[in-house]
C-alpha positions as CSV (number, residue, x, y, z in Angstrom):
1,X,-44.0,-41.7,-243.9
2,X,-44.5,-44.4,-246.6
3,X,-47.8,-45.9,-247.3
4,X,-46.0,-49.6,-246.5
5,X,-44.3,-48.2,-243.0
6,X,-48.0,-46.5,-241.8
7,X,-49.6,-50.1,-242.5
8,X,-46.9,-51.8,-240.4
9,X,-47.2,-49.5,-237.7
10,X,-51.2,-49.4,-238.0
11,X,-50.9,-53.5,-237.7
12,X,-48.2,-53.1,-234.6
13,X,-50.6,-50.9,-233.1
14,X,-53.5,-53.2,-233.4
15,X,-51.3,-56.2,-232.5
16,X,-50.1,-54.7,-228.9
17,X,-53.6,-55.1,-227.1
18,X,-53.7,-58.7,-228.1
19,X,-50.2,-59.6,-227.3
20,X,-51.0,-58.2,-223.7
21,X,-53.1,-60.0,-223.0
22,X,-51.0,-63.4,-223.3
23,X,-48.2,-61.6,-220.6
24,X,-49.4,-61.9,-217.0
25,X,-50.2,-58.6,-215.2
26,X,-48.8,-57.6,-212.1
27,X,-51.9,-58.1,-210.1
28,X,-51.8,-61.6,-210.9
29,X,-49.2,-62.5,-208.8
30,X,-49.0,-65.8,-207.1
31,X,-49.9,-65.3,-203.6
32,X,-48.0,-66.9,-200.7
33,X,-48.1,-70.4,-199.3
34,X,-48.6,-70.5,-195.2
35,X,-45.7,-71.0,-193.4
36,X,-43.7,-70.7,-189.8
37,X,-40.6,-68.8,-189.1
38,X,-38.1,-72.1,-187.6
39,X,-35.1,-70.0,-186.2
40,X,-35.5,-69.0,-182.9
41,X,-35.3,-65.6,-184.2
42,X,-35.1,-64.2,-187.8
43,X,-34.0,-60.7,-189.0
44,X,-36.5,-59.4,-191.2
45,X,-35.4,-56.8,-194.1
46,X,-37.3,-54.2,-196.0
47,X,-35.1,-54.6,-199.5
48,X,-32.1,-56.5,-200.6
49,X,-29.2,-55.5,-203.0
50,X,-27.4,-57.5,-204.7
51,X,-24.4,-55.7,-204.1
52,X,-24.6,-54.6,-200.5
53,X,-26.9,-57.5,-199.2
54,X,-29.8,-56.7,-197.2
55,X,-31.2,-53.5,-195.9
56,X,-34.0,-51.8,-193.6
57,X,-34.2,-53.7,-190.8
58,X,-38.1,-53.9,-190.3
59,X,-37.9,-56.4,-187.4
60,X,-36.7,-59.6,-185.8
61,X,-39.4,-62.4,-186.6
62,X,-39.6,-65.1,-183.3
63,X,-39.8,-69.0,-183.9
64,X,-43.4,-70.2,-184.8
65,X,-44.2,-66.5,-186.5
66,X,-47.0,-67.0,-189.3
67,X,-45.5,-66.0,-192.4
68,X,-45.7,-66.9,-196.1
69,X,-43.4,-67.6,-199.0
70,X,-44.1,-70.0,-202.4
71,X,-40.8,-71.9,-203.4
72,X,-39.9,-71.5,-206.9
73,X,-42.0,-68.3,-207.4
74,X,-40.8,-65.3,-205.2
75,X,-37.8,-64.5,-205.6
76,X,-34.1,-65.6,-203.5
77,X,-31.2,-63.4,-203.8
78,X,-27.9,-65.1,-201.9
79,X,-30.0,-67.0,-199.4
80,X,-32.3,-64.2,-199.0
81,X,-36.0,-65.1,-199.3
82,X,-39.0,-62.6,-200.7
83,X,-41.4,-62.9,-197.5
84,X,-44.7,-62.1,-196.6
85,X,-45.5,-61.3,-193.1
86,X,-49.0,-61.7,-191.9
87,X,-48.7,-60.0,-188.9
88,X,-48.8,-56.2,-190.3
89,X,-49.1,-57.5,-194.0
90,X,-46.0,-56.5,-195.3
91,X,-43.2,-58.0,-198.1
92,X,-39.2,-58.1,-196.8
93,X,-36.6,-60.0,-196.8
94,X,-35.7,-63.5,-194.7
95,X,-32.9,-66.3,-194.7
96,X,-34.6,-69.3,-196.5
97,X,-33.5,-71.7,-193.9
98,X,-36.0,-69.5,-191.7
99,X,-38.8,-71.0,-193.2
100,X,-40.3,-74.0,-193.3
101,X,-43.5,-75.8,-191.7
102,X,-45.1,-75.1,-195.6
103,X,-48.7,-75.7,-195.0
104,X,-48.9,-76.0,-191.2
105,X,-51.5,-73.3,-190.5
C-alpha cells in the first residue's frame, strides 16, 4: 500500500466516528402520538409486504382501543399504517383510516 492511500484511509478511519455522530441512531426513534382506533373493529398485522400485503394476523383492535401512530414519521405502505399498540406494547400493522382521535387520551 502507498504512503498517500494509508493516509487517506488513516483520515477515513478517523473521519467515520465523527460523521456518526450527525446520523440518528436507531434508539432515537420518534415515539408515537396517542390515539383511538375509529372502526368498529380493525385487523391488526404483525408485518406488511409490499408484494403480498399484510401478514400475521396479531388481532382485531375494537373501536375506542388506545393506540399510537405519528403522521409523517412511521411508515404507510398502501394504506397500511406502522402502529403501536398499548395494550401488550407491541408494533403491527393498521388501515390509516382506523386511526384518528390524535391526542384524545
Amino acid at each position: 500500500m502507498t504512503r498517500r492511500r494509508r493516509t487517506l484511509t488513516a483520515a477515513c478511519l478517523l473521519a467515520l466516528p465523527a460523521a456518526s455522530a450527525l446520523l440518528p441512531s436507531a434508539e432515537a426513534a420518534v415515539p408515537p402520538e396517542h390515539a383511538v382506533v375509529v372502526c368498529q373493529s380493525a385487523s391488526f398485522y404483525a408485518n406488511y409486504d409490499s408484494s403480498s400485503g399484510p401478514s400475521g394476523l396479531l388481532r382485531t383492535l375494537g373501536y375506542g382501543k388506545k393506540i399510537g401512530h405519528t403522521p409523517g414519521a412511521h411508515p404507510v405502505y398502501n394504506g397500511w399504517a406502522a402502529t403501536f399498540d398499548y395494550g401488550p406494547n407491541d408494533w403491527g400493522y393498521l388501515r390509516i383510516e382506523c386511526i384518528g382521535g390524535y391526542d384524545s387520551w
